[in-house]
C-alpha positions in Angstrom: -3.2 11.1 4.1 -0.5 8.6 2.7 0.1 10.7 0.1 0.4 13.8 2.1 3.3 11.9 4.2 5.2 10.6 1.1 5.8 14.1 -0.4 7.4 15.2 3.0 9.4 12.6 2.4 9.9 13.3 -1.1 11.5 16.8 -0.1 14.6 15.0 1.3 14.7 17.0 4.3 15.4 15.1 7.7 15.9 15.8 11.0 20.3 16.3 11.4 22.1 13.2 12.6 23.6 16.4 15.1 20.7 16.8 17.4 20.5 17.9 21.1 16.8 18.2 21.0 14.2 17.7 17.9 16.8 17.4 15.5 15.4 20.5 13.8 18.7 22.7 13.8 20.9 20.1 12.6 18.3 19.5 9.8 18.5 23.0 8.4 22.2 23.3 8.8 22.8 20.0 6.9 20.4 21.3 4.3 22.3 25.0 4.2 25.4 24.0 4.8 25.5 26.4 7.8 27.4 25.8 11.3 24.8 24.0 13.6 25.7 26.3 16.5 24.6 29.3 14.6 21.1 28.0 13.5 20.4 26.6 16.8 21.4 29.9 18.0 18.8 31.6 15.0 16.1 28.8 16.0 16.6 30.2 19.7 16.2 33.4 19.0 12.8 32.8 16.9 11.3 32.1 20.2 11.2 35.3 21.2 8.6 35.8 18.7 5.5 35.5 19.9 4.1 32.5 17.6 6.0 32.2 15.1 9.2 30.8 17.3 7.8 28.1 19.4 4.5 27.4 17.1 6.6 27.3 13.7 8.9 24.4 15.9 6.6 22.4 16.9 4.7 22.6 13.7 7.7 21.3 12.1 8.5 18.8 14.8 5.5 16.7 14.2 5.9 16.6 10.2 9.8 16.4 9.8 11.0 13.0 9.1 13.8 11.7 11.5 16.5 9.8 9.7 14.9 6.7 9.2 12.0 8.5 7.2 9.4 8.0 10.2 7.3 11.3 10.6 6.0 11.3 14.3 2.8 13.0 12.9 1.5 10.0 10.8 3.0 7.4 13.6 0.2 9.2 15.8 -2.3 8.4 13.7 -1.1 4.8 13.3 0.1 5.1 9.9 2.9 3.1 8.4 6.8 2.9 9.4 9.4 2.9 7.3 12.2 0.8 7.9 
């Protein structure tokens, strides 16, 4: 499982410093180099979707790292933090 963890972390992708909720939007406009009002705007649309929207979020809720490389995911099943 450890290893599992460590190449999410590997991908450099974190939850944005710029977050109102999850930190999800700011994430992907740091790694696009889009305006984090417009994906916030696409993520909010997404829900409209039936699953996709909401289940695709949470999904990557649980495995995105937040700045300081913790994944809520693996802290729920009392795995390592990383300071």
């Amino acid at each position: 499982m450890n290893a599992f963890f460590s190449s999410i972390r590997k991908l450099g992708f974190r939850r944005g410093p710029q977050r109102l909720a999850g930190g999800i939007s700011g994430g992907l406009a740091a790694a696009t180099g889009l305006n984090v009002w417009l994906v916030r705007l696409l993520v909010l649309l997404s829900f409209l979707l039936p699953v996709v929207g909401i289940g695709l979020y949470v999904v990557v809720w649980v495995l995105l790292p937040w700045q300081d490389g913790t994944i809520p995911l693996e802290r729920l099943f009392g795995g390592r933090e990383i300071r």
